[in-house]
C-alpha positions as CSV (number, residue, x, y, z in Angstrom):
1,X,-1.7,-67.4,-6.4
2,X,-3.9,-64.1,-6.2
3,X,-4.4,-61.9,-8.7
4,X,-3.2,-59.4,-6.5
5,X,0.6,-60.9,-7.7
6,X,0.0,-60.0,-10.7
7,X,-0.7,-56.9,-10.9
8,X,0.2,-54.8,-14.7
9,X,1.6,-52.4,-11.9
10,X,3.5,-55.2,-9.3
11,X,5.3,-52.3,-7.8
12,X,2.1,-50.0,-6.8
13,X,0.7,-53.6,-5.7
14,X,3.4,-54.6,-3.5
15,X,3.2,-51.1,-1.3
16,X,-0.2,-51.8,-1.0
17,X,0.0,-55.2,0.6
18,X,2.7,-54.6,3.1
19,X,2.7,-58.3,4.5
20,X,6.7,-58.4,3.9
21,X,6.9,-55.9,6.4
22,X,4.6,-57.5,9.5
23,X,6.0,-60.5,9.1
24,X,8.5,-60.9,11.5
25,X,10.7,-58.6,13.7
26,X,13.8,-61.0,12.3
27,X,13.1,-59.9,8.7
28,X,13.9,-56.1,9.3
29,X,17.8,-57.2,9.3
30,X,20.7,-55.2,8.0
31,X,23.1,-57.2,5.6
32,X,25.5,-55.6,3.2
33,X,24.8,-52.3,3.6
34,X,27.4,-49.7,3.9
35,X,27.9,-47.2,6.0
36,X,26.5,-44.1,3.7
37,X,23.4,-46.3,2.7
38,X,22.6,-47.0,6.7
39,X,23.1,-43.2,7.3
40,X,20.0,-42.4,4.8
41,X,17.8,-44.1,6.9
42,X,16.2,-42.1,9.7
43,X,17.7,-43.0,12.9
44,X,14.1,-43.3,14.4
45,X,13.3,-46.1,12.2
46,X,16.7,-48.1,13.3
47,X,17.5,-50.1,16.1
48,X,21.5,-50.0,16.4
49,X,21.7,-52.9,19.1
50,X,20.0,-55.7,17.2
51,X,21.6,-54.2,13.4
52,X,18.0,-53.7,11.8
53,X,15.0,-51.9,11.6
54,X,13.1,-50.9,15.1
55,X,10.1,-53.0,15.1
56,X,6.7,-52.9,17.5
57,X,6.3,-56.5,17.6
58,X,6.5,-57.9,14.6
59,X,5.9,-54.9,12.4
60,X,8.2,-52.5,11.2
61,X,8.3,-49.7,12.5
62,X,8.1,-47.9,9.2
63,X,5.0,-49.3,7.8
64,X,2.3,-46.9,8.0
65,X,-1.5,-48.2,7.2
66,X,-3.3,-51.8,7.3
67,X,-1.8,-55.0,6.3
68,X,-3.7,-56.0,2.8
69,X,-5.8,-53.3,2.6
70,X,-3.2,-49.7,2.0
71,X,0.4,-49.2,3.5
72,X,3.2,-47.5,2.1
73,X,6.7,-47.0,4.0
74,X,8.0,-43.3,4.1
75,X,11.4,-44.6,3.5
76,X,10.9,-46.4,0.5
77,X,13.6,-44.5,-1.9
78,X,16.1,-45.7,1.1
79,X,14.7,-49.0,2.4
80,X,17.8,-51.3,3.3
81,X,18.6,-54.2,1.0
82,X,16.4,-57.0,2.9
83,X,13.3,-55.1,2.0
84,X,15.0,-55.1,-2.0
85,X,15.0,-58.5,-1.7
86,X,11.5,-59.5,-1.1
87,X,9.9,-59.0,-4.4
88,X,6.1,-59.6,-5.4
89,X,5.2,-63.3,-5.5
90,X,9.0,-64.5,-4.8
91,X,8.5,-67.2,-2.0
92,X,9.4,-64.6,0.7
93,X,6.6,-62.8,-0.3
94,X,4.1,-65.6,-0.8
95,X,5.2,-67.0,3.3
96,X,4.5,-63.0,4.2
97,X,1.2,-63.3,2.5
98,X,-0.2,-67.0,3.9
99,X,0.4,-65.2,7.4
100,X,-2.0,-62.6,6.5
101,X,-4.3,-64.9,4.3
102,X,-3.7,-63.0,1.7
């Protein structure tokens, strides 16, 4: 595993990679979110008819920077519950990160 996993600050590091987030357009989906928790997201970031986040390809349409090298996500204090999920080093993450050869 890269050192980049394990990071003293994993959260910092995470944001930083981004490869959770270009993975795949099927990742982006909505689960158990409720109603309220949807409604903080902007709608320009959602796409209604597939229940997920909009993506340009593969990549959400949130993530702003380069894979690997600097992105951050401007809704990160409202990102749904999928993107909760994928945690630093967690085999989501690591699959993310192969894509990337990171």
């Amino acid at each position: 595993m890269s050192e980049f996993l394990f990071a003293a600050d994993a959260e910092a590091a995470c944001r930083a990679c981004g490869a959770c987030c270009a993975f795949s357009a099927e990742w982006p989906r909505f689960a158990m979110e409720d109603d309220a928790a949807l409604d903080r997201i902007p709608r320009a970031f959602v796409d209604d008819d597939r229940g997920r986040m909009r993506c340009k390809g593969d990549r959400c349409s949130a993530l702003v920077g380069e894979v690997g090298v600097s992105t951050s996500c401007p809704i990160y204090a409202v990102k749904p519950d999928v993107c909760r999920e994928c945690l630093p080093g967690d085999p989501e993450c690591l699959t993310a990160r192969r894509r990337f050869r990171l």
